[in-house]
VEXVEXKOL-886265 format. One record per atom (N, C-alpha, C, O): chain; atom name; x, y, z. Coordinates in nm, 4 decimals, padded with zeros to 6 digits. Example, Ala and Ser with C-alpha at 12.3 -4.5 7.8 and 13.67 -1.06 7.14 Angstrom:
<recs>
{'A' 'N' {01.3190 -00.5690 00.7800}};
{'A' 'CA' {01.2300 -00.4500 00.7800}};
{'A' 'C' {01.3200 -00.3300 00.7800}};
{'A' 'O' {01.4236 -00.3319 00.8465}};
{'A' 'N' {01.2850 -00.2250 00.7080}};
{'A' 'CA' {01.3670 -00.1060 00.7140}};
{'A' 'C' {01.2900 00.0030 00.7870}};
{'A' 'O' {01.3409 00.1138 00.8039}};
</recs>
This chain:
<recs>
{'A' 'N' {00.0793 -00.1179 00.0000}};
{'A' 'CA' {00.0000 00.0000 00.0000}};
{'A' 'C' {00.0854 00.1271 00.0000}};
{'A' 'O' {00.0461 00.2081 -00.0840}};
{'A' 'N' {00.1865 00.1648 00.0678}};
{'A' 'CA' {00.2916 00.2676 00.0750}};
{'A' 'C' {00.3540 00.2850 -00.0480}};
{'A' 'O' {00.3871 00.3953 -00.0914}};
{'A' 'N' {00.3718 00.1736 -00.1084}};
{'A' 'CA' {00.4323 00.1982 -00.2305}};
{'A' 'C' {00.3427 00.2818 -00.3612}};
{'A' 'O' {00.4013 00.3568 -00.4393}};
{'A' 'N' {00.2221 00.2599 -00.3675}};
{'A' 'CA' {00.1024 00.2995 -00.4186}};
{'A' 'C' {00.1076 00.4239 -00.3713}};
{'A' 'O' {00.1420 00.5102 -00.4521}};
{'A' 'N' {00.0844 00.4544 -00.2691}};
{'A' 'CA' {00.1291 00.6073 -00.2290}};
{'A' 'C' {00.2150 00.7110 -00.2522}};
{'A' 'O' {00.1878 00.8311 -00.2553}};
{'A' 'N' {00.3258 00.6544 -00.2691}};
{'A' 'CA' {00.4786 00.7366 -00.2795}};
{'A' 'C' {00.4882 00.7673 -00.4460}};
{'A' 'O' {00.5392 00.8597 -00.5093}};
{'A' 'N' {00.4112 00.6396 -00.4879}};
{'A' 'CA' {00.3568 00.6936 -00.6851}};
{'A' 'C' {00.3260 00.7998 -00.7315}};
{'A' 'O' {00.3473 00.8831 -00.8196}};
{'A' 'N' {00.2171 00.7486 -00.5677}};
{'A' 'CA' {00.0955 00.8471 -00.6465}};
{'A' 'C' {00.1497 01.0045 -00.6126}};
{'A' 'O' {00.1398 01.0960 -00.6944}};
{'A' 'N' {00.2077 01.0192 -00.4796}};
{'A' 'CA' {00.2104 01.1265 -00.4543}};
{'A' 'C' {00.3532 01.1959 -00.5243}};
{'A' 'O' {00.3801 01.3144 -00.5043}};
{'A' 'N' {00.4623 01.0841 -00.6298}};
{'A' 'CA' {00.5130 01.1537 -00.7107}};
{'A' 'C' {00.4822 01.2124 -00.8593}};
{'A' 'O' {00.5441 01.2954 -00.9258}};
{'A' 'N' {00.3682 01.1414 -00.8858}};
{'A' 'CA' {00.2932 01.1882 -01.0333}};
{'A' 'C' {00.2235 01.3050 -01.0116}};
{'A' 'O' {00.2268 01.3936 -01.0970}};
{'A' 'N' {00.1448 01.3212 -00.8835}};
{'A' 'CA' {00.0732 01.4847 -00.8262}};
{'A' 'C' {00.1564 01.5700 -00.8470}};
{'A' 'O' {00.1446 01.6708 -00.9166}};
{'A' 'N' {00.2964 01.5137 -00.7537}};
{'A' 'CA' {00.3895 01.6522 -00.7614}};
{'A' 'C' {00.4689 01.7061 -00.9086}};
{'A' 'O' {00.5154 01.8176 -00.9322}};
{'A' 'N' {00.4654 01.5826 -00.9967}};
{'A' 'CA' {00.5604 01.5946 -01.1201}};
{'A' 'C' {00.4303 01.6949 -01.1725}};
{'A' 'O' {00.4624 01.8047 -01.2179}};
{'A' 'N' {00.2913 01.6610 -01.1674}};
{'A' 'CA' {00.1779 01.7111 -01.2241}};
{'A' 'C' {00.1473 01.8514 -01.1738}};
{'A' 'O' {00.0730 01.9240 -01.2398}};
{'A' 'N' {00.1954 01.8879 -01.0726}};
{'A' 'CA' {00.1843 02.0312 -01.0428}};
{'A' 'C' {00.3197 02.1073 -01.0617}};
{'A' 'O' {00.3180 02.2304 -01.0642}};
{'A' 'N' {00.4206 02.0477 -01.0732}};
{'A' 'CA' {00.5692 02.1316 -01.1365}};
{'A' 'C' {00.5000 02.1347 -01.2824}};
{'A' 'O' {00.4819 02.2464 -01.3309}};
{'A' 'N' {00.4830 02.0868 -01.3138}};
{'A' 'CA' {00.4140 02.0776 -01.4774}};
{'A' 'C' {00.3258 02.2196 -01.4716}};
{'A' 'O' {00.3372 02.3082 -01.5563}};
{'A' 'N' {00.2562 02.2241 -01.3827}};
{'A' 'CA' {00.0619 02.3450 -01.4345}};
{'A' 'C' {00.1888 02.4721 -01.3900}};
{'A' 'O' {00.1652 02.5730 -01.4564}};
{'A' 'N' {00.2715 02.4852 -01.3284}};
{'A' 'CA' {00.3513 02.5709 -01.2572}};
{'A' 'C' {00.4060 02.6292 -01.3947}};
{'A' 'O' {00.3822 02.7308 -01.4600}};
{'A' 'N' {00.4823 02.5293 -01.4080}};
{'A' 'CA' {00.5742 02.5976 -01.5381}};
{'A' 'C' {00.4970 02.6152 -01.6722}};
{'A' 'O' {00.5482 02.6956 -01.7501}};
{'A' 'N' {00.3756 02.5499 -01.7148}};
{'A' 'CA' {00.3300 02.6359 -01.8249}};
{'A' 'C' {00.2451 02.7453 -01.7513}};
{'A' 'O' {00.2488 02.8414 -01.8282}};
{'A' 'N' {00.1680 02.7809 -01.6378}};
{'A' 'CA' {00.1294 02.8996 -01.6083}};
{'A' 'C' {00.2520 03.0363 -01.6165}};
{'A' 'O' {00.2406 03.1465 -01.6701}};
{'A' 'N' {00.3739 02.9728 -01.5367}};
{'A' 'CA' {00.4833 03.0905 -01.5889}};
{'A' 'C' {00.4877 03.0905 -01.7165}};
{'A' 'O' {00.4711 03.2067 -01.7538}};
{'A' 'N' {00.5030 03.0126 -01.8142}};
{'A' 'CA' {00.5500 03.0662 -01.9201}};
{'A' 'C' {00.4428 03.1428 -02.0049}};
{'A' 'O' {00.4606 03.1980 -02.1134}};
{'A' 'N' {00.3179 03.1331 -01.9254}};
{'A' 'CA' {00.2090 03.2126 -02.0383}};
{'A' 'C' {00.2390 03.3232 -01.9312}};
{'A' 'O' {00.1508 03.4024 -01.9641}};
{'A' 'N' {00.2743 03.3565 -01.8727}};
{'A' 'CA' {00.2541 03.4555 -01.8134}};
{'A' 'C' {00.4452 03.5901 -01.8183}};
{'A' 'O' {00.4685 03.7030 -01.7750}};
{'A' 'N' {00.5094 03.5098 -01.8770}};
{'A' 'CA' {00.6017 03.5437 -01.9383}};
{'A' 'C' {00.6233 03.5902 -02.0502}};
{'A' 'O' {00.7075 03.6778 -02.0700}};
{'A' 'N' {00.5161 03.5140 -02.1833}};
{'A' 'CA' {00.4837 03.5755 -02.2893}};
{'A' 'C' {00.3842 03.6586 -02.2895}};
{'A' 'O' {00.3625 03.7204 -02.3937}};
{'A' 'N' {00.2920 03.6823 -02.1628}};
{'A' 'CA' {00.2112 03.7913 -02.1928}};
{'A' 'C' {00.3011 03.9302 -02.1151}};
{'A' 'O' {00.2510 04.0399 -02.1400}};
{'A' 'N' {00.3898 03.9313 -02.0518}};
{'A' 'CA' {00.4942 04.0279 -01.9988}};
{'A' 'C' {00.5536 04.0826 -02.1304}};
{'A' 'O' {00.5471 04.2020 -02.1598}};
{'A' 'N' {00.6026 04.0034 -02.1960}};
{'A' 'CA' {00.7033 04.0653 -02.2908}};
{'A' 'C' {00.6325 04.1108 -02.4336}};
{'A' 'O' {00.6938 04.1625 -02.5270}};
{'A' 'N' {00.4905 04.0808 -02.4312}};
{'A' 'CA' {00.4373 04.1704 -02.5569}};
{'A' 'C' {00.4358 04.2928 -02.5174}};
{'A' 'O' {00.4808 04.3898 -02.5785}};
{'A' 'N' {00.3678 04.2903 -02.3819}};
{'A' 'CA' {00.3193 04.4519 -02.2886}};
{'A' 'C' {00.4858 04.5125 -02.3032}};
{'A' 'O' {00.4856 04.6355 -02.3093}};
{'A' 'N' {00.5633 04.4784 -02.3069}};
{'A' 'CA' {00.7207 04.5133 -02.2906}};
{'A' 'C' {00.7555 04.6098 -02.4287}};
{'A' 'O' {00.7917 04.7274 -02.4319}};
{'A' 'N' {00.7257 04.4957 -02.5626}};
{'A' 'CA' {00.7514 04.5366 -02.6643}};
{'A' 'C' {00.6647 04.6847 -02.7204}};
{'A' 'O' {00.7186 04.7591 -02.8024}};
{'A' 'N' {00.5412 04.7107 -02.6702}};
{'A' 'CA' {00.4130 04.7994 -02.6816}};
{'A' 'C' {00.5046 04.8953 -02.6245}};
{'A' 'O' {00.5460 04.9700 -02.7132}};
{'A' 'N' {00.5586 04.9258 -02.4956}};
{'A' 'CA' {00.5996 05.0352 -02.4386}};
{'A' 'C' {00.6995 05.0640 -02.4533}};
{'A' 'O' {00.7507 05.1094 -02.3509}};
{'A' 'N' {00.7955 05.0594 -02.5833}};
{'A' 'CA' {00.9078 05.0947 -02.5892}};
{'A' 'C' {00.9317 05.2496 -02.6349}};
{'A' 'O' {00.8713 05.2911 -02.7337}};
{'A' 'N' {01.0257 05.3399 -02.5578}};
{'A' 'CA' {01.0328 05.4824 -02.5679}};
{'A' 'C' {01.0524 05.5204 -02.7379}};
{'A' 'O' {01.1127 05.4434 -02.8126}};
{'A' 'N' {01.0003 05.6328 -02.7792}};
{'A' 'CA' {01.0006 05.6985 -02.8990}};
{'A' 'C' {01.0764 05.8202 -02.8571}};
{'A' 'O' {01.1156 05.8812 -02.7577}};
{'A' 'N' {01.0754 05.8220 -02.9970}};
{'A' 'CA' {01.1947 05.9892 -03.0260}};
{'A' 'C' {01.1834 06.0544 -03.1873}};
{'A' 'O' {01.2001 05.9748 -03.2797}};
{'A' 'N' {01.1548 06.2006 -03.2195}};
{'A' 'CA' {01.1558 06.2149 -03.3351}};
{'A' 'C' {01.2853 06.2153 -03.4187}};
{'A' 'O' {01.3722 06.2999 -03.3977}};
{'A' 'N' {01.2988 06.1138 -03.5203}};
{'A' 'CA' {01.4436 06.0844 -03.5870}};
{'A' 'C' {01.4544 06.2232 -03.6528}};
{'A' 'O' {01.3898 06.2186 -03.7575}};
{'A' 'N' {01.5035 06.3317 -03.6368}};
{'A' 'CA' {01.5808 06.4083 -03.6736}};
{'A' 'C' {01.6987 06.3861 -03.7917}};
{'A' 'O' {01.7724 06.4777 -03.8283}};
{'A' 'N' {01.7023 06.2930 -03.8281}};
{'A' 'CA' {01.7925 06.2436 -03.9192}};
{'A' 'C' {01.7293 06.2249 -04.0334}};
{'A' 'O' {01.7940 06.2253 -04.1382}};
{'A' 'N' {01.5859 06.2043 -04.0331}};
{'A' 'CA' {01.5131 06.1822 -04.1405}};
{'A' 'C' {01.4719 06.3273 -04.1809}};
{'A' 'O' {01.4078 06.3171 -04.2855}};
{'A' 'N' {01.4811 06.4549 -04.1437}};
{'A' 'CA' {01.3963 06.5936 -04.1784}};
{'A' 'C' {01.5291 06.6926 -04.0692}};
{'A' 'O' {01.4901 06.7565 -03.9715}};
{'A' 'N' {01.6680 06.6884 -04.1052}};
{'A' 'CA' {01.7371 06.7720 -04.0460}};
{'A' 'C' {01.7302 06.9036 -04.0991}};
{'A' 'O' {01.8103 06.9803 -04.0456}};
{'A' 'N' {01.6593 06.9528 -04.1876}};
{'A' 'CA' {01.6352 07.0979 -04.2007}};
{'A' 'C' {01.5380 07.1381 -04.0826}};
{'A' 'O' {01.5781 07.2236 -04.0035}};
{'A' 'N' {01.4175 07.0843 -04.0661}};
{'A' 'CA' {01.3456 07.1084 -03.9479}};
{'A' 'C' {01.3620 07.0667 -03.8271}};
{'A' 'O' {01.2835 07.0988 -03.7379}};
{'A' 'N' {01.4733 06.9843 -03.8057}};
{'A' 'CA' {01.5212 06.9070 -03.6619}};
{'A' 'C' {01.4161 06.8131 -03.6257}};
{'A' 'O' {01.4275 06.7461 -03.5230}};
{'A' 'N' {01.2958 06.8008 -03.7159}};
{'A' 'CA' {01.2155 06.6813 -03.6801}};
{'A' 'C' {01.1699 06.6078 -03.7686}};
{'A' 'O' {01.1746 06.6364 -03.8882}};
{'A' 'N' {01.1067 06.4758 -03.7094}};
{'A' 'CA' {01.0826 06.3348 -03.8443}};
{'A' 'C' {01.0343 06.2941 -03.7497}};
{'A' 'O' {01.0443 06.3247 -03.6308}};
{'A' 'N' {00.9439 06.1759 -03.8363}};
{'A' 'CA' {00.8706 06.0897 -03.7756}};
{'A' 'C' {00.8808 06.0488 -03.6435}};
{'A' 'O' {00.9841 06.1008 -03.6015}};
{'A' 'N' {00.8294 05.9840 -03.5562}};
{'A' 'CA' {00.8493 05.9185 -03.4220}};
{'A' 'C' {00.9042 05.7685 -03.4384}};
{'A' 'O' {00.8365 05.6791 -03.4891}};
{'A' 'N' {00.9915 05.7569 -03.4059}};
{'A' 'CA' {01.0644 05.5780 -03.4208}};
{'A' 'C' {01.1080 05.5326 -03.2681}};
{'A' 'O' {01.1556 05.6102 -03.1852}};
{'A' 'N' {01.0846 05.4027 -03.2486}};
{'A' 'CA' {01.1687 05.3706 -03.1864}};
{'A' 'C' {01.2746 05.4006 -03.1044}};
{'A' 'O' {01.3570 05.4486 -03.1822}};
{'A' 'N' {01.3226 05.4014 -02.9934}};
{'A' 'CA' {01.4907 05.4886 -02.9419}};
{'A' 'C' {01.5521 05.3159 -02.9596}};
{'A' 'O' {01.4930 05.2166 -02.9170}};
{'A' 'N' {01.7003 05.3168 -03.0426}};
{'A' 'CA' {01.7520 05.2230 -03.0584}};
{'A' 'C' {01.8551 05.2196 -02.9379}};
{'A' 'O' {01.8791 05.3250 -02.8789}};
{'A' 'N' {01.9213 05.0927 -02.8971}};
{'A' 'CA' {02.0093 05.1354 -02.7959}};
{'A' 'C' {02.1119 05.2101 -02.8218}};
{'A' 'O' {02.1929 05.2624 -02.7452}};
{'A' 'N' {02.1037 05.2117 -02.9294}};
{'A' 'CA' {02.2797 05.2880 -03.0289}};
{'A' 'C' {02.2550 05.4174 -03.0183}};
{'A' 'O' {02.3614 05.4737 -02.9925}};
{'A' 'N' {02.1514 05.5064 -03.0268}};
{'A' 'CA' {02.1110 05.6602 -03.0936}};
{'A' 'C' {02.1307 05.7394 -02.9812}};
{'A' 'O' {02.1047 05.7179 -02.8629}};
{'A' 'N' {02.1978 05.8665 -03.0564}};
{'A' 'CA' {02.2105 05.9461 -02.9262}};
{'A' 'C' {02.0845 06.0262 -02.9276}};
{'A' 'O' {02.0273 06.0588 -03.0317}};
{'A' 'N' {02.0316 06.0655 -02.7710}};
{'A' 'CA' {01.9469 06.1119 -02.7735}};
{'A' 'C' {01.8953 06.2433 -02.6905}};
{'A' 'O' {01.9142 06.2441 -02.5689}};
{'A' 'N' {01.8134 06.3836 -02.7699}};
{'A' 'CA' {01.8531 06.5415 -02.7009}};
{'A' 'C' {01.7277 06.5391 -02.6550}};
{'A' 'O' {01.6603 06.4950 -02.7481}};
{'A' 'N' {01.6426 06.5673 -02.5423}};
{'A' 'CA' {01.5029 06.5787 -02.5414}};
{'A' 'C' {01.4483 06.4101 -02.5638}};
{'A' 'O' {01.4760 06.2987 -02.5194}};
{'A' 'N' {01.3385 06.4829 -02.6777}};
{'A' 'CA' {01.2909 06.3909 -02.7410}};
{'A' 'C' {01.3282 06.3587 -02.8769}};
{'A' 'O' {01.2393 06.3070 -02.9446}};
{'A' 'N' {01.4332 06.3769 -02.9279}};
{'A' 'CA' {01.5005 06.3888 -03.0572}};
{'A' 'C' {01.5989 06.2930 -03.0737}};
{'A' 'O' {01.6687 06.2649 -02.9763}};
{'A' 'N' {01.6158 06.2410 -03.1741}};
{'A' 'CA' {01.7145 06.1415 -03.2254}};
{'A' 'C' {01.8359 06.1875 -03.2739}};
{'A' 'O' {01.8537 06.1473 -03.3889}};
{'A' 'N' {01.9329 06.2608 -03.2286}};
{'A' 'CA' {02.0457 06.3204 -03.3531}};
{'A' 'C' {02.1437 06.2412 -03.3929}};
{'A' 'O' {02.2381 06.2850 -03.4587}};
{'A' 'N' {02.1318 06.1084 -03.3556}};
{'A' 'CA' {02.2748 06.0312 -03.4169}};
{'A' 'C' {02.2246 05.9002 -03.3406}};
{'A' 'O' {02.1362 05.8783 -03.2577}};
{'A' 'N' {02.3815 05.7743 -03.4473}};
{'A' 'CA' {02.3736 05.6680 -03.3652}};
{'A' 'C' {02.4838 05.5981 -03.3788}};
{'A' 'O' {02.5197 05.5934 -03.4965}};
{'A' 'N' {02.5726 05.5248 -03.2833}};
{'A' 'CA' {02.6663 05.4829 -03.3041}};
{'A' 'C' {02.6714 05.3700 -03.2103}};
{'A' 'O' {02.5862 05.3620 -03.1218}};
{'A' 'N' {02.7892 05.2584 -03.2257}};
{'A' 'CA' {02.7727 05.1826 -03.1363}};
{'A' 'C' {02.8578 05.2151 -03.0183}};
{'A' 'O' {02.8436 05.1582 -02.9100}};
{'A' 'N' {02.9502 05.3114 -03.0424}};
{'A' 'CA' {03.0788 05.3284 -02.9465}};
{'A' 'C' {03.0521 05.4048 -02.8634}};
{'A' 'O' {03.0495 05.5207 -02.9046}};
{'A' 'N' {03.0195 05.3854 -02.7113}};
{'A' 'CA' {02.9644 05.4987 -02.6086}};
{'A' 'C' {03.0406 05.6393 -02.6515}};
{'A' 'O' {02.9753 05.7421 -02.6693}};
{'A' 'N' {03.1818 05.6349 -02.6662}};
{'A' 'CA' {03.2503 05.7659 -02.6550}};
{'A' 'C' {03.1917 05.8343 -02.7606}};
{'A' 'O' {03.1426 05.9444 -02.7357}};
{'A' 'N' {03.1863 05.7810 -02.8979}};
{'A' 'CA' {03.1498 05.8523 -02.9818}};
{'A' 'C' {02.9851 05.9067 -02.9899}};
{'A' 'O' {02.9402 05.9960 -03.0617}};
{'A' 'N' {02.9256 05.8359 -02.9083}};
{'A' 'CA' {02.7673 05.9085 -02.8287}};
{'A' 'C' {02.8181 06.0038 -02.7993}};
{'A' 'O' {02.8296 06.0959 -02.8801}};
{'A' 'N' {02.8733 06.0124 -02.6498}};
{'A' 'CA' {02.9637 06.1135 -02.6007}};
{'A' 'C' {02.9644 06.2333 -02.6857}};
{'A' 'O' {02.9014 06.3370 -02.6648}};
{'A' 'N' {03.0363 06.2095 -02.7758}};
{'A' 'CA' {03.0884 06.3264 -02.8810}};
{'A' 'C' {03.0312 06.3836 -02.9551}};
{'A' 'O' {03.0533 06.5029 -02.9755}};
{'A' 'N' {02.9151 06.2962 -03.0347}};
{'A' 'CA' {02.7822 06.3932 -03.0550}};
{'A' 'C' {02.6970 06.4390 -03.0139}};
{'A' 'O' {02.6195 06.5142 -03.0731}};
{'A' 'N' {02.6907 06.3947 -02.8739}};
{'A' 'CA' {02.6113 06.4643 -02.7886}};
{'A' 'C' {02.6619 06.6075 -02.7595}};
{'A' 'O' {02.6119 06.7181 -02.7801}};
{'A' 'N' {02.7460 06.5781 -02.7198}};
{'A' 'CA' {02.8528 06.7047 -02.6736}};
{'A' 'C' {02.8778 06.8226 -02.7756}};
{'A' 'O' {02.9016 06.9381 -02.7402}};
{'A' 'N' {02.8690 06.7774 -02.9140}};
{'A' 'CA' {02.9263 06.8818 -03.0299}};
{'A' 'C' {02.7652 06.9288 -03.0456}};
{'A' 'O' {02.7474 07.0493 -03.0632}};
{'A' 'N' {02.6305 06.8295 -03.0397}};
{'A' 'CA' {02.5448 06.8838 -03.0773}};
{'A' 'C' {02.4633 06.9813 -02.9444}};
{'A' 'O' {02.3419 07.0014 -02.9432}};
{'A' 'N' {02.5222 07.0128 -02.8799}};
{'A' 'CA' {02.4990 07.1027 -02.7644}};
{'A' 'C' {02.6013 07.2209 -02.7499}};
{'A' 'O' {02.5791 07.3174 -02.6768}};
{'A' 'N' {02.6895 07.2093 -02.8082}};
{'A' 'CA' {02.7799 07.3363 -02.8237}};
{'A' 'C' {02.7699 07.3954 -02.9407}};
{'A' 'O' {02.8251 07.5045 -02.9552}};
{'A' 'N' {02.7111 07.3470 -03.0280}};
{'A' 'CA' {02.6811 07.4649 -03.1296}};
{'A' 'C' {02.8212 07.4554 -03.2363}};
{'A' 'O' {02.8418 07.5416 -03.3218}};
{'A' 'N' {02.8803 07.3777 -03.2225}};
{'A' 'CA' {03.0055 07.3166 -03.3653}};
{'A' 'C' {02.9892 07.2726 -03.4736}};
{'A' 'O' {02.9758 07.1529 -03.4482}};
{'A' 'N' {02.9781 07.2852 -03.6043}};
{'A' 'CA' {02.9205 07.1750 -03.6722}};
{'A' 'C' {02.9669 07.0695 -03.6924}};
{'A' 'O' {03.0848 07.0801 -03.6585}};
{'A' 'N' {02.9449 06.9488 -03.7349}};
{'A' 'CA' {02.9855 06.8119 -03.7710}};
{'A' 'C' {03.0919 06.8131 -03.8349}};
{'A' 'O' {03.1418 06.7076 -03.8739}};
</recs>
C-alpha cells in the first residue's frame, strides 16, 4: 500500500511542477508583448534635419538622444559622447 502512495504522490507533484511551469510561461509571454508595446520613442531628426524633426521611431540602444530627438547613432559609447557634446555646443559636424 505505501508503495502505491509514494507513486501516487510523485505523479501529483511531477503534475503540479508541470501546471507551474506552463502557467509561468504564459505569463512570461504575456509580460514581454506589454514590454515590446511600451518601448520609448523619439523624433528621428535624421530623417527631416532641415526642421530638426521626423517621424516618431523607436529609441535604438545605439542613438544618441537630445530631449525627445534622435540626432545620431553609433555603437561606441565615446562617440555618443561626442555627438552629444558637439550637438549642444553649437560646432558643426
Amino acid at each position: 500500500m505505501k508503495k502505491k502512495t509514494a507513486t501516487q504522490a510523485r505523479l501529483v507533484g511531477a503534475l503540479l511542477t508541470f501546471a507551474v511551469l506552463i502557467t509561468a510561461e504564459g505569463a512570461y509571454a504575456a509580460g514581454s508583448t506589454q514590454r515590446q508595446g511600451t518601448a520609448p520613442t523619439a523624433y528621428n531628426t535624421q530623417a527631416n534635419p532641415n526642421y530638426g524633426f521626423g517621424p516618431r521611431v523607436r529609441v535604438h540602444p545605439h542613438d544618441v538622444i537630445s530631449g525627445d530627438r534622435i540626432i545620431g547613432r553609433d555603437p561606441d559609447p565615446f562617440i555618443r559622447g561626442e555627438l552629444l557634446r558637439h550637438y549642444h555646443s553649437g560646432y558643426p559636424d
